[in-house]
Each structure stands twice: as structure tokens, then as C-alpha cells.
VOTIGU-566126 format. One line per 5 residues: number of its first residue (from 1); their letters; for each residue x, y, z of C-alpha. Coordinates in Angstrom, 2 decimals. Layout:
% VOTIGU-566126
NUM = A = X/Y/Z  ...;
END
This chain:
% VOTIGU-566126
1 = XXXXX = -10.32/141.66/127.40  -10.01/138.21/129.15  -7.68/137.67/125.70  -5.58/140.22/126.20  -4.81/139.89/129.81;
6 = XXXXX = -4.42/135.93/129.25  -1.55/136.93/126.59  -0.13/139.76/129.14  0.10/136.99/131.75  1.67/134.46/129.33;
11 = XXXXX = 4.11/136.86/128.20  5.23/137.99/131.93  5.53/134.14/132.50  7.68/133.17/129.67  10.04/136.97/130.55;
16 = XXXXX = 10.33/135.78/134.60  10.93/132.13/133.37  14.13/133.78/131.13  15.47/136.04/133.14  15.75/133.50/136.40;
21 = XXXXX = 16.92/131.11/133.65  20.28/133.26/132.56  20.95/134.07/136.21  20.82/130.91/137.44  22.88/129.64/134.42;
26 = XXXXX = 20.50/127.32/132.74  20.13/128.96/129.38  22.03/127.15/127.18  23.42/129.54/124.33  25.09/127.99/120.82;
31 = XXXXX = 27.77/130.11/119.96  29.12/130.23/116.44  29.68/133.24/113.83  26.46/134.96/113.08  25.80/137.28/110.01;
36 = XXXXX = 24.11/140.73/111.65  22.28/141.30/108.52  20.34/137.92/108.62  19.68/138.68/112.40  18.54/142.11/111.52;
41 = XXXXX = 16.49/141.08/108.60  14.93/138.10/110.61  14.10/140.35/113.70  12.51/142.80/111.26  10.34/140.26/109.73;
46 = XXXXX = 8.64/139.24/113.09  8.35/143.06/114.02  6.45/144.19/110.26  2.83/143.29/111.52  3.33/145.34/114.42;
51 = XXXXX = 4.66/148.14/113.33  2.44/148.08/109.85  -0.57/148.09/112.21  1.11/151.33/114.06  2.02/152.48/110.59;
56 = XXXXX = 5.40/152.48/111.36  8.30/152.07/108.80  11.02/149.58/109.98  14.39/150.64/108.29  17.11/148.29/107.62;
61 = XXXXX = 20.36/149.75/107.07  22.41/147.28/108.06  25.41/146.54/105.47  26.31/143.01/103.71  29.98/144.08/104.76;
66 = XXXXX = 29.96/143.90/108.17  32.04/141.62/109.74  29.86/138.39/111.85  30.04/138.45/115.33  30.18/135.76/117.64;
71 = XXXXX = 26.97/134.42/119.20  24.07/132.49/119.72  21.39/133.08/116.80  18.17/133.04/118.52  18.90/134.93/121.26;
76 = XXXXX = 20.16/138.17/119.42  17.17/137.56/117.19  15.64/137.93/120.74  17.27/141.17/121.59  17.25/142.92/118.42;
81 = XXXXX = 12.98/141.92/118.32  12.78/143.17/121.91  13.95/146.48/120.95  12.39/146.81/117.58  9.07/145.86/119.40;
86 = XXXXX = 9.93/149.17/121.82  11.16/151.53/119.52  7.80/150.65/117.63  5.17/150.82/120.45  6.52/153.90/121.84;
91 = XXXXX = 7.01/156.24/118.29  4.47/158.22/117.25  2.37/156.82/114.26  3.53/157.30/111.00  6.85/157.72/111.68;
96 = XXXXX = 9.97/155.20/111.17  12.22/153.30/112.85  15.52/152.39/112.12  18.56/149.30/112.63  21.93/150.24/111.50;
101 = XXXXX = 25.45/148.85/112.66  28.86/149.62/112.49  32.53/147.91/113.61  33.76/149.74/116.68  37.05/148.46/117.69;
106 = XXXXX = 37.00/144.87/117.91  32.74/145.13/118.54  30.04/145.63/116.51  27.89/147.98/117.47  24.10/147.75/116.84;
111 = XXXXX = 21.69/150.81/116.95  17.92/151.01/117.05  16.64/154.26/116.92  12.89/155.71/116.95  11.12/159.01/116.49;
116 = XXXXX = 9.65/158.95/120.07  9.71/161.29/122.79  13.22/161.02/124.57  13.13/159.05/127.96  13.40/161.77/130.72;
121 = XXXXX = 16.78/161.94/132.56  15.14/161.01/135.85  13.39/157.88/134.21  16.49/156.27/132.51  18.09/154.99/135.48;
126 = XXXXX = 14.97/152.00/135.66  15.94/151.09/131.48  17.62/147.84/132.11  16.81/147.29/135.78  13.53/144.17/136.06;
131 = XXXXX = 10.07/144.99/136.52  11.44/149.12/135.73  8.53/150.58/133.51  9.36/153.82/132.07  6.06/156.50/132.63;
136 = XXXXX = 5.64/156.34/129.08  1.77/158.16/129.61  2.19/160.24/126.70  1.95/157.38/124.25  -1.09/155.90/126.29;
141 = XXXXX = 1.30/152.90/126.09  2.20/150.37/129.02  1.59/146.73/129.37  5.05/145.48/129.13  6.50/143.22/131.75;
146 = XXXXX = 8.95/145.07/132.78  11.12/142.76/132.12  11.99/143.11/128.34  15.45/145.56/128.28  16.62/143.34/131.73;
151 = XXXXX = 16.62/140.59/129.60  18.22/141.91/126.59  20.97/143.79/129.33  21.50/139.89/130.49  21.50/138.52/127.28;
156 = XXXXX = 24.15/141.04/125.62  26.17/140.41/129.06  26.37/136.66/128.54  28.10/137.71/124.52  30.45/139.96/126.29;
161 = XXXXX = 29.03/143.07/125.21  26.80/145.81/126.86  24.17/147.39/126.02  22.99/151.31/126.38  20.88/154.26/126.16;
166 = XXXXX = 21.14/157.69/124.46  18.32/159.93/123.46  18.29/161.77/119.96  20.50/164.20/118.76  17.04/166.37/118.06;
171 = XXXXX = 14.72/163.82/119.18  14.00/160.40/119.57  16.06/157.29/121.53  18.53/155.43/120.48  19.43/151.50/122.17;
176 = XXXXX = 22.84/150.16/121.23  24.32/147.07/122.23  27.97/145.91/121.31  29.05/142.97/120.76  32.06/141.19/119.77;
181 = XXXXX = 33.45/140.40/115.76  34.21/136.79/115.57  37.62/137.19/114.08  38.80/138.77/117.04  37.16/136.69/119.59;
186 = XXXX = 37.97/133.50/118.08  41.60/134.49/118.23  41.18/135.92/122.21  39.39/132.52/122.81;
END
């Protein structure tokens, strides 16, 4: 117990310690053309343990022809694990998970999408708000900061994308955030 609620603490730390970081400006991002499937395929390789201890299937269906976008490695790594890690502790066991992508425009937009119970109209407005915790009591799930989707809403911002919710066409929520192709930022910039 003491455990766990040392690595809850640590983990609210190192989330207040980002987020006051972007807004003030002090994160320091390295932008340069980044690959979506080595992101994807990265993110999903810190995620397995988690989700094989759920028995969750992560789902990769992110294709080698994708144009790279423009941004900082580590910190989409950080996004795309942050909502992997969701989609993962709030689907039911068993079930799967999946990443997929596609070129929208001069953006590419990235999708993560779970088997869970939809977020309730009348919850979603809290998503990407700090220290917002969705009642989630179904799964018996909580112990996030509160924090995670805030920072991944900043993060996204600071690439010049966005980032959004839509539940399931039958069930199930999908996170996308857009960001933009490096051909067509470079050129802009």
C-alpha cells in the first residue's frame, strides 16, 4: 500500500511539474520530422506490460506510408503512451485497443480507440481540463492525476494541433489528436 501511494504521489509530482512547465514556457521541445509509425510502435512497446496484465490487445495499424509530421519525439511518445495507458485501464478485459492514423488535409490525424464504456455527455466537458477525473466507477478504476489528457491537450497545442473526443460509433471512445505533416509545415515555416 505505502508502495503504491508513494508511486501515485511521484507520478502527480512529475504531471504538476509538466504541466506548470509548458505554461510557463520552460519545456524545451526539439522539433524535426518524426516517423508516426516509430512513435506508435515505441509508445506501444512501453504500454504491452500493462495492457498484457489487463489482457488487453494493443493494435497497431498505423501505415509505413504515412507522411512524418513535424515534432518533438519524446513528447508525442508522451501523448500517444498517455492515451494508450487510458484506453487500456478503462476497457473491459479481454478486449483490444487500437492506434491507427490517417492524412487529413495538411494534418495527420491520430486515433486511439478502446472497447470501453462511452464517457457520458455530462462528464466530457472535464476530458482535457487539470485535475478533471471522469466518474469512471464502473471500471472500479481511478487513481490518475488528473492531470494526464491536460497535458497531452498542452502538448498537442504547443505542435499546432488539437486534440479531441468522440465516443464509438456502437461503443467505445475514441481520442484523436492532429497534428501537422512536415512537408507542409516546413514550407508555412
Amino acid at each position: 500500500i505505502c508502495l503504491r501511494n508513494t508511486e501515485r504521489l511521484i507520478r502527480l509530482i512529475n504531471d504538476i511539474l509538466d504541466i506548470s512547465k509548458i505554461e510557463a514556457g520552460r519545456i524545451e521541445f526539439e522539433f524535426s520530422p518524426q516517423a508516426m509509425v516509430e512513435l506508435v510502435t515505441y509508445s506501444t512497446e512501453e504500454i504491452n506490460s500493462f495492457a498484457m496484465s489487463r489482457r488487453i490487445t494493443v493494435i497497431n495499424k498505423i501505415g509505413e506510408n504515412l507522411p512524418p509530421v513535424y515534432g518533438d519525439h519524446d513528447r508525442l511518445v508522451q501523448v500517444i503512451t498517455n492515451l494508450l495507458s487510458n484506453a487500456v485501464k478503462f476497457s473491459p478485459e479481454g478486449s483490444s485497443v487500437t492506434v491507427s492514423a490517417a492524412k487529413e488535409g495538411n494534418y495527420l490525424a491520430v486515433s486511439v480507440t478502446d472497447h470501453g464504456k462511452a464517457i457520458q455527455w455530462s462528464e466530457r466537458d472535464k476530458l482535457f481540463k487539470k485535475f478533471q477525473q471522469v466518474d469512471r466507477s464502473e471500471t472500479g478504476e481511478r487513481g490518475g492525476t488528473g492531470l494526464g489528457l491536460a497535458i497531452c491537450k498542452e502538448l498537442v497545442e504547443k505542435h499546432h494541433g488539437k486534440i479531441y473526443y468522440q465516443s464509438g460509433v456502437r461503443e467505445g471512445n475514441i481520442f484523436t489528436f492532429k497534428i501537422p505533416v512536415y512537408e507542409e509545415h516546413h514550407e508555412q515555416g
